[in-house]
N, C-alpha and C positions, 0 to 999 in steps of 0.2 A: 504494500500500500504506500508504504512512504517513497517505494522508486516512481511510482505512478505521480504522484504527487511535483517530486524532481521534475521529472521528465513534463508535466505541463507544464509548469513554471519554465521551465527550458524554452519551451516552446513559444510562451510569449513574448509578441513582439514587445519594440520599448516603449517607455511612455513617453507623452509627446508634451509639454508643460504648455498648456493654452495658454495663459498670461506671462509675455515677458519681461514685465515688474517680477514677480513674483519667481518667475527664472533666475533676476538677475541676485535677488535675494537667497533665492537657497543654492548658486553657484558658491557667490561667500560665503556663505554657512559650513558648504561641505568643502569649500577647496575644489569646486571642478571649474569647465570650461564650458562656456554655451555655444550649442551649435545649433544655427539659425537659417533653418530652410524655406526659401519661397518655394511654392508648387501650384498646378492647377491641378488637384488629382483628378479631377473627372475628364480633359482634355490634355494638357501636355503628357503626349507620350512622354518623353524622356525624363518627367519628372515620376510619371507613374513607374516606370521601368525601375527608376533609382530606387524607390520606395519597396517595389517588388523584388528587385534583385541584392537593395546592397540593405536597405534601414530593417526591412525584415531577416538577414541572414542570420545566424546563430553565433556566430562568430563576432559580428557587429554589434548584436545585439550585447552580448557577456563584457562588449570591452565599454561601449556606451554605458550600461549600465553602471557600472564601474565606476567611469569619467568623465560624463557628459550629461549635463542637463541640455535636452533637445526640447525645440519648440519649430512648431512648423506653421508659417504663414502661408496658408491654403486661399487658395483665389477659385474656386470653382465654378463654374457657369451655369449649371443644371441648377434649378431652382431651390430644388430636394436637399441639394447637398450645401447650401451657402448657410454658413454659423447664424447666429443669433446676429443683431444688428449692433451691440459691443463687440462682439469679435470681428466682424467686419469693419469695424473702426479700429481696432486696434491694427489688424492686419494691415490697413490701410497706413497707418502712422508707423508701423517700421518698414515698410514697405519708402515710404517719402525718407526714412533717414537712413535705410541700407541697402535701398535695391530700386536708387533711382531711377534705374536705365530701364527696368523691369524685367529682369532675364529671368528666365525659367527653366531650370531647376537652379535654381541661385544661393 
């Protein structure tokens, strides 16, 4: 039972810190590093690919874990998929002071 256990835990992806206030806060806290992704996951292939290939990998996942408070500024298009109307404003505001140019996967 307890390797069943392991073994989901293994399996989950990382978590992704919606608020990058609150990112920036418990980076200090713990001594990590913020890694700060723009994406459209519902349209930019390349960002879904990175997401699917590298943020989900188990390898990435154990060392993020680790050493990385992740936050991901998601832009999506589909109606279904766009955050709450603070999270589109927030997204919006590190978007204006980290990723002027607007690239994707960024």
């Amino acid at each position: 039972m307890k390797f069943i256990a392991l073994l989901l835990v293994a399996l989950l992806p990382t978590h992704w810190e919606p608020d990058f206030e609150h990112a920036k806060k418990l980076a200090k806290e713990k001594n990590e590093l913020i890694l700060l992704n723009f994406s459209g996951s519902d349209w930019c292939v390349p960002c879904i690919v990175m997401h699917r290939d590298y943020f989900n990998n188990t390898v990435f996942t154990t060392m993020a874990d680790d050493n990385l408070i992740m936050v991901n500024a998601d832009f999506p298009r589909k109606k279904k998929n766009i955050g709450s109307p603070d999270q589109v404003k927030r997204n919006e505001a590190l978007a204006e002071r980290y990723n002027k140019e607007g690239l994707f996967p960024f």
